[in-house]
C-alpha positions as CSV (number, residue, x, y, z in Angstrom):
1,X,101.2,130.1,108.3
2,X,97.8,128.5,108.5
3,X,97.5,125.0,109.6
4,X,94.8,123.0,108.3
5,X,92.5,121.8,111.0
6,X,90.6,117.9,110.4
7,X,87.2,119.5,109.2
8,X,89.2,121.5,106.7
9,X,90.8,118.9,105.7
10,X,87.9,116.4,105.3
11,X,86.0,119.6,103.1
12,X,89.2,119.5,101.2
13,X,89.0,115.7,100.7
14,X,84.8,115.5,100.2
15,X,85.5,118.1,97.5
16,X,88.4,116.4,95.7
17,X,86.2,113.2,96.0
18,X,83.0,114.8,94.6
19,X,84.9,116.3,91.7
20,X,86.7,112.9,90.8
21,X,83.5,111.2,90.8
22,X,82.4,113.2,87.8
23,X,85.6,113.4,85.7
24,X,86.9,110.8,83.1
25,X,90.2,110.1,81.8
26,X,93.0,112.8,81.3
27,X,90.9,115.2,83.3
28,X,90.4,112.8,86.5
29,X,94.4,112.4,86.2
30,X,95.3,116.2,85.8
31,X,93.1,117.0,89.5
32,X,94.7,113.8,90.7
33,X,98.5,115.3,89.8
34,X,97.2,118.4,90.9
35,X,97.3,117.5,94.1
36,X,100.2,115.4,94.2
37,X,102.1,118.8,93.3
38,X,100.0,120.4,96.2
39,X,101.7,117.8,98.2
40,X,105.3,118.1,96.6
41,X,105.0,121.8,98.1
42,X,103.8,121.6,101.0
43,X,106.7,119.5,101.7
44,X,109.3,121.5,100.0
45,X,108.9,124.4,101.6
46,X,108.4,122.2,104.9
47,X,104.8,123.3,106.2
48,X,104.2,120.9,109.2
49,X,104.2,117.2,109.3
50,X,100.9,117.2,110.1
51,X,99.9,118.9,107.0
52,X,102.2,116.8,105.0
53,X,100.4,113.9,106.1
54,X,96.8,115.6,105.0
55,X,97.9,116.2,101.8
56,X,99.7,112.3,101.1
57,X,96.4,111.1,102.7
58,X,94.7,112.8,100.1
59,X,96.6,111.8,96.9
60,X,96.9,108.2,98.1
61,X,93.5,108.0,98.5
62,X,92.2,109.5,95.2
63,X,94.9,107.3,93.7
64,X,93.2,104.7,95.5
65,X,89.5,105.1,94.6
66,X,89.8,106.4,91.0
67,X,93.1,105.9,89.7
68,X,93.0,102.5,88.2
C-alpha cells in the first residue's frame, strides 16, 4: 500500500483548491463530496491514520474555503 508523503499530499490539496476555485454551484459540491467519499474509504478499509488525517484535512478545508 502506498502512503502518501506531505508534497503529495499538498499537490493533492493545490489541485483540489485550483479546481474549486473555478467551479460554481452543484459542480463545486459534487468535487467537494467527492472527496469526502475519498475520505470515507480510506478509512473503511483502514489505510493509516496518517492518511486518514490527509484526506479529513482536505475535505475540511475545501468545506472551509468554498463551501458556504
Amino acid at each position: 500500500m502506498h502512503i502518501m508523503n506531505d508534497e503529495e499530499y499538498n499537490s493533492l490539496k493545490e489541485y483540489h483548491f485550483r479546481v474549486c476555485s473555478v467551479l460554481e454551484g452543484a459542480a463545486r459540491t459534487r468535487l467537494i463530496q467527492s472527496v469526502f467519499k475519498d475520505y470515507e474509504d480510506v478509512v473503511a478499509m483502514k489505510f493509516p491514520f496518517r492518511e486518514q488525517q490527509q484526506y479529513r484535512e482536505l475535505f475540511t478545508e475545501l468545506v472551509k474555503n468554498f463551501g458556504h
